[in-house]
Structure formats: structure tokens, C-alpha cells
N, C-alpha and C positions, 0 to 999 in steps of 0.2 A: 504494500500500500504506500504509494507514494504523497506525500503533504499535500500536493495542488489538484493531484486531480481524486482526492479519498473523498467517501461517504462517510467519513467515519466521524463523528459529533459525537460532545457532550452536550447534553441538555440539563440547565439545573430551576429548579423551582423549588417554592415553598411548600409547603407543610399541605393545605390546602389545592396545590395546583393552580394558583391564580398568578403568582409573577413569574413567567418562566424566560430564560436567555439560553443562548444557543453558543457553544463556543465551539470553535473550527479546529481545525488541525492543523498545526504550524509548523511541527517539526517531530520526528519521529529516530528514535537509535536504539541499538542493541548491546547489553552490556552481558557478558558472562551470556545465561542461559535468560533472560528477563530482556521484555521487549517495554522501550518508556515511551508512550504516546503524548507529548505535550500542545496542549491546548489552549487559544489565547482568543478575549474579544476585546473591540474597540472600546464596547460599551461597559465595563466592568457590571457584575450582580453587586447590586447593594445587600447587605446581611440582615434583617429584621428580626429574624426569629432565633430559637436555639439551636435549629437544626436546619438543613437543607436535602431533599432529596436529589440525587445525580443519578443519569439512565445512561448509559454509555450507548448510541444507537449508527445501528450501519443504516443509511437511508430510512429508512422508515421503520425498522427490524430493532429491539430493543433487545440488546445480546448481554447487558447487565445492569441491575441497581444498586444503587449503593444512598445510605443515610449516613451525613457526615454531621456530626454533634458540633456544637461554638460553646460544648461547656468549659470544656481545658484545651489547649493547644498543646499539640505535639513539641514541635519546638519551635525558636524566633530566630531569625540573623537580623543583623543592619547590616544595608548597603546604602552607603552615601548620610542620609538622613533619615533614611524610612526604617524602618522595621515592617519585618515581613513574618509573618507567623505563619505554622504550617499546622493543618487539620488533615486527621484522612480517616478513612475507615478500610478495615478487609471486608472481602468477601465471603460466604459464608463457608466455601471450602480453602479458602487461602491461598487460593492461586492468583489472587490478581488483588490490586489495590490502589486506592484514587486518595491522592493529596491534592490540595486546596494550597495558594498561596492567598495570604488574607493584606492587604495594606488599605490600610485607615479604613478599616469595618467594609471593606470591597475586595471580592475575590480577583483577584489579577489573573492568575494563569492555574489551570487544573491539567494535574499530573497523571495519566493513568497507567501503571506496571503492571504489564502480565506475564505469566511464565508461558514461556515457546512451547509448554507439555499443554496449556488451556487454549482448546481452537475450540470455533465457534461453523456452524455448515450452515448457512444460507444459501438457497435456491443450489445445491447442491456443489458448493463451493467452499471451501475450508479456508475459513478466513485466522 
């Protein structure tokens, strides 16, 4: 799957399904056996709630969800002035996992790692 021409989206919304954003694929690598799918929008999500639900989706095909908590954060860096805090959640068998960058209560870029053993067969095609 290459960045410019993939189907591959996150989609994040609330609790309810009423504010939802759409973030693209901007850059995709491989490290060890773990593939990182990095995800980025113009329009940053703003955070409201405690929680956000994320669907990781191939065009219209919803291949995983994930609920990422705002109770505690994983961990923070500073770059420059910002502070960036990281959220994520696993999946329920552990094979894949979606980090959240958070700066100033706005998700920036969402991270999604899955292991090269978890494929996914749409329309008969092993993604």
C-alpha cells in the first residue's frame, strides 16, 4: 500500500458518533516484523470527551476499532515549545495498536502498528 494512492483511513469520532474526522495516510515503514501506518489531517480533532472511538477503515471496509481513553497518557516529549503527549490503546488480540499524538487538547497525527503475522482479506485480497 503505497501513501498517495491507499484507501487506507482512520476515522475518529466521539462517544456518540456525532463529531467525526477522517485522517489520510501520509507515510507508511517497516521496522523489524511491525508495519507503522502514520496518519495526518489539516484539520486537527479537537478532544471533548474522555474517550474517542478510532475504526481503522480500507474504503468503506472497517478492518478494526479501537477506544483510546484521555484518562492518563502514555507518555509526553517537547519538541520546540509544544508538548506532545501520546494515548493509545491495543487491540483485543494484541496484534496491532493505535497511538494518538495529543498537542494542546488536538490530536495531531494517529499512529497505527500492526504485526506483518495480522492481515486482513477484502474482496479477496490480503491486505
Amino acid at each position: 500500500m503505497g501513501a498517495k494512492a491507499s484507501k487506507l483511513k482512520v476515522e475518529i469520532s466521539d462517544s456518540n458518533d456525532n463529531n467525526k474526522r477522517n485522517y489520510h495516510l501520509t507515510k507508511e515503514f517497516h521496522h523489524n516484523e511491525t508495519i507503522y501506518y502514520l496518519f495526518h489531517n489539516k484539520k486537527n480533532y479537537k478532544i471533548d470527551n474522555k474517550y474517542v472511538k478510532i475504526r481503522i477503515l480500507y474504503g468503506n471496509k472497517i478492518l478494526e476499532k479501537f477506544t483510546v481513553s484521555f484518562q492518563n497518557h502514555d507518555s509526553y516529549s517537547i519538541e520546540g515549545s509544544k508538548n506532545i503527549y501520546k494515548y493509545s490503546s491495543i487491540n483485543s488480540n494484541g496484534a496491532s495498536k493505535i497511538i494518538l499524538n495529543v498537542i494542546k487538547n488536538r490530536i495531531e497525527t494517529i499512529t497505527y502498528q500492526k504485526s506483518d503475522t495480522f492481515q486482513f482479506k477484502i474482496d479477496n485480497k490480503i491486505i
